[in-house]
C-alpha positions, -999 to 999 in steps of 0.1 A, spaced: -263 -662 -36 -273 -637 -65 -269 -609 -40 -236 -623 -32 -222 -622 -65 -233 -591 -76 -212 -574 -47 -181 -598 -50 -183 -582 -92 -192 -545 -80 -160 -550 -57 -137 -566 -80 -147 -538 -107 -137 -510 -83 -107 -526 -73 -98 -528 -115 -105 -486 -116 -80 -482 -85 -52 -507 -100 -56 -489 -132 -53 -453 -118 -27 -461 -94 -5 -479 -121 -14 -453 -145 1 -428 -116 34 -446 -108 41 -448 -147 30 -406 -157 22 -387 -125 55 -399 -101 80 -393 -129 71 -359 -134 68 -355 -97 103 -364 -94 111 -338 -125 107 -357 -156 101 -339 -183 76 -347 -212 105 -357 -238 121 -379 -210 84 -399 -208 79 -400 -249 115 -419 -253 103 -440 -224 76 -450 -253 98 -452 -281 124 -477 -272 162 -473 -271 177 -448 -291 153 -430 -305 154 -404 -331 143 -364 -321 118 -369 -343 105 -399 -331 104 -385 -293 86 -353 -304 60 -371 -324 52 -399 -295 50 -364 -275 25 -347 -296 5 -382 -301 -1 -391 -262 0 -357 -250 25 -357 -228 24 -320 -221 -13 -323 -211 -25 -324 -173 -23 -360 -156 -57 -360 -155 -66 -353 -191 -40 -379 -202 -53 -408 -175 -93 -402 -197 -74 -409 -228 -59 -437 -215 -94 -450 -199 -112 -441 -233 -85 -466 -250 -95 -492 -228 -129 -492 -231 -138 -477 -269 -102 -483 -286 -79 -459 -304 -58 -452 -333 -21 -448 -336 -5 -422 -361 33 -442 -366 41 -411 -388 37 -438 -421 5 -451 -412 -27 -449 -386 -29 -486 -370 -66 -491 -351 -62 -508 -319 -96 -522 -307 -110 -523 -270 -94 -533 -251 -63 -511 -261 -33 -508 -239 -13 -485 -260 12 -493 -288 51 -503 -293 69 -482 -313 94 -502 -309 78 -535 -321 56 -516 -343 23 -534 -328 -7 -528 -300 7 -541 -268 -29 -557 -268 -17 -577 -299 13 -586 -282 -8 -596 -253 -29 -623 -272 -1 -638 -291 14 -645 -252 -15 -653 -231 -16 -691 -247 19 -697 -239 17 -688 -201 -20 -705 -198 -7 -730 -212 22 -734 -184 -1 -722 -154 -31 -744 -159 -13 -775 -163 12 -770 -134 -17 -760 -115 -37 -792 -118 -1 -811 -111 7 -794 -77 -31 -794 -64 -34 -829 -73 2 -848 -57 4 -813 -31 -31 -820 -15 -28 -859 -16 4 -860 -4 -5 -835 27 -31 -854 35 -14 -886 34 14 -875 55 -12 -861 80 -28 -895 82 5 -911 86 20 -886 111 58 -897 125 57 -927 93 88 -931 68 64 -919 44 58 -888 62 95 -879 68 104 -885 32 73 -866 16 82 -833 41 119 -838 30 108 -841 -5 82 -805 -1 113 -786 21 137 -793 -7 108 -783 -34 103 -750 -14 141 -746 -10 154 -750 -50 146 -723 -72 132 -730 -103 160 -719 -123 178 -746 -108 155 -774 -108 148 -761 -145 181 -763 -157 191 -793 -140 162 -808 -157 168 -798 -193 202 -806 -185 197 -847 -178 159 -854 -190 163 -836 -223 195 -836 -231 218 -862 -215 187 -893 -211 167 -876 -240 134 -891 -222 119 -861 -235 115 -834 -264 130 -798 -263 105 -779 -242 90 -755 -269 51 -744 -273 25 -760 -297 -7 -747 -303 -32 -767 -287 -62 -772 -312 -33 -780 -339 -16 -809 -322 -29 -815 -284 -3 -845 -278 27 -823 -292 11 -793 -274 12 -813 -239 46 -833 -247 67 -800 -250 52 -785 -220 55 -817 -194 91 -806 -178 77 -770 -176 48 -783 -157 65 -811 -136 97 -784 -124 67 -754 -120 46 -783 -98 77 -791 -84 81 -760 -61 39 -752 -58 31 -790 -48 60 -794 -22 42 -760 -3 9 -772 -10 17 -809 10 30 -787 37 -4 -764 41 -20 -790 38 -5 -816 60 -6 -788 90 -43 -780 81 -53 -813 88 -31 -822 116 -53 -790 135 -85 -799 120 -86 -838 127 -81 -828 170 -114 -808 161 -142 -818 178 -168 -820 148 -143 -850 137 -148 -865 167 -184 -865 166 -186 -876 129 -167 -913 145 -184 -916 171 -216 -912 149 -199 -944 131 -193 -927 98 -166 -945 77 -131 -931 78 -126 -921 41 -160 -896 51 -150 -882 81 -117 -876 59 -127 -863 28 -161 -847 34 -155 -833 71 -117 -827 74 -104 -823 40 -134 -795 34 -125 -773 64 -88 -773 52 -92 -762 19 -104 -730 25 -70 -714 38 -54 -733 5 -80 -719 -16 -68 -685 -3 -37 -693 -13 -40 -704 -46 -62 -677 -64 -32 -655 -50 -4 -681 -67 -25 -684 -100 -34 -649 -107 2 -645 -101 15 -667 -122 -10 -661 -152 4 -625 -147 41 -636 -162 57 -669 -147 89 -647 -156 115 -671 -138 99 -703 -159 94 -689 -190 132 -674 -192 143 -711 -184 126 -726 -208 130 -703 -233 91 -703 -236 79 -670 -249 45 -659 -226 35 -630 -206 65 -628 -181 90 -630 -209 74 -602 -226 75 -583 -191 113 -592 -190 120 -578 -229 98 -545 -219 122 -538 -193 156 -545 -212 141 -527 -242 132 -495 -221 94 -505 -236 69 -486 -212 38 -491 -233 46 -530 -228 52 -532 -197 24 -506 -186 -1 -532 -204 18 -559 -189 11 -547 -155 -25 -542 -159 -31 -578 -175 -10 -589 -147 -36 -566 -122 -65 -582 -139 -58 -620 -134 -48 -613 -99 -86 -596 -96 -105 -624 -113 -83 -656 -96 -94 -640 -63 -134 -633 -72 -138 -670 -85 -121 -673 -47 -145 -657 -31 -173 -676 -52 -160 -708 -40 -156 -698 -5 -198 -694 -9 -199 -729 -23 -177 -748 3 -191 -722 30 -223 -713 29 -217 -690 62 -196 -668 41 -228 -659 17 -240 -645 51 -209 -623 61 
């Protein structure tokens, strides 16, 4: 198992070093390939409507003149050991990890980062445990009760969560729960460790209208999953062996169906801890996807550089713990 994990870390790690230098590429080494010139990339960092001066200093400060090469090590160096910003009125110290620096907001990007990674946690962990929790049980319910009223409704219910897009579901559900019924508070974001009932209050539609469109795919993996595994004959041998139902269920069939699902949801989390952009513009909640969005309108490439790469990085880690669970449900894959 040790083995294992020490080449499922070695992996992800490389992987990072690629991301980072092909990211690094399509944001420096393809616009001057396509004839961008260094001044064009230093207003790119300073926002809209920048001054001369403010363009040739941002120049001078990153480099932009300097090989591709010699400009990716800097950028590597600021990950790893840090760096320090000259704003022309003062020199701000951005500590490893550093993604660079917004002129434009006048703060590190990794700053930035922090203050929004709570926010879209926040959202993604607790819609996360809603649409693994109804999506799994209602798959495997409706696999159970193949052809029943129950099973009509529920893949009804999952084609029509699949179907809506959130900004619909979102706004139709501020619309009547919050603001017509008033069954519940203006969706907003408290910290936890201050007030954990206010903190899960505000965030409940968010969660439910995310769940909404995750746990309706989910009931549909997961209902085909277990239609194909329940013909299997290991589950036929586990009856006839006299073992109760609920085992046969839960510790033979249910087990070999969650690893395609598992598959499936390191890809949807690190996703959505990446920027749940369509939820967090709904609901006017302020994380990682919203600060993606405001990068782009703003013309903000130092945001939305580090943006990316945070957005890289979840993706990484969601599918290593993956592969660490695949060891743990299968111990075949150890092996592989």
């Amino acid at each position: 198992m040790i083995a294992f994990l020490i080449r499922r870390i070695i992996g992800a790690v490389a992987l990072l070093v690629v991301i980072s230098m092909v990211t690094f590429a399509i944001f420096f080494l393809l616009p001057r390939l396509a004839g961008t010139t260094p001044d064009d990339l230093a207003s790119r960092f300073a926002g809209r409507a920048p001054t001369p001066q403010t363009v040739q200093a941002i120049k001078e400060r990153f480099g932009f003149d300097d090989p591709v090469p010699v400009q990716y090590g800097r950028f590597v160096k600021a990950i790893v050991l840090g760096d320090t910003y000259d704003t022309g009125t003062a020199k701000i110290d951005c500590p490893a990890p550093c993604l660079g620096y917004s002129f434009r907001t006048n703060t590190s990007v990794t700053e930035q980062l922090l203050d929004r990674i709570p926010v879209t946690f926040s959202l993604v962990i607790g819609a996360a445990v809603i649409w693994l929790l109804v999506g799994v049980s209602v798959g495997v319910l409706s696999a159970l009760r193949r052809g029943t009223v129950f099973d009509r409704a529920a893949m009804v219910m999952a084609l029509a969560g699949v179907s809506l897009p959130i900004f619909f579901t979102g706004l139709l559900s501020l619309t009547f729960v919050v603001h017509a019924w008033g069954l519940l508070p203006s969706v907003s974001y408290h910290s936890f460790t201050d007030n954990p009932v206010k903190w899960a209050s505000s965030l409940i539609l968010p969660w439910t209208t995310l769940a909404f469109l995750y746990a309706a795919m989910y009931a549909r993996l997961t209902r085909a999953g277990m239609l194909e595994t329940m013909n299997e004959d290991f589950i036929r041998t586990a009856r006839a062996k006299g073992l109760p139902e609920r085992t046969v269920v839960t510790k033979h069939a249910l087990r070999a169906t969650l690893t395609p699902l598992l598959t499936v949801f390191g890809l949807d989390l690190g996703l959505l801890l990446g920027g749940a952009i369509l939820t967090e513009q709904t609901f006017s909640l302020k994380g990682l996807g919203r600060l993606a969005l405001d990068g782009v309108i703003g013309s903000d490439l130092p945001v939305v550089l580090g943006t990316v790469m945070t957005a890289a990085l979840f993706i990484v880690l969601a599918n290593l713990i993956v592969d660490i669970l695949y060891g743990v449900i299968d111990p075949r894959v150890r092996h592989s």
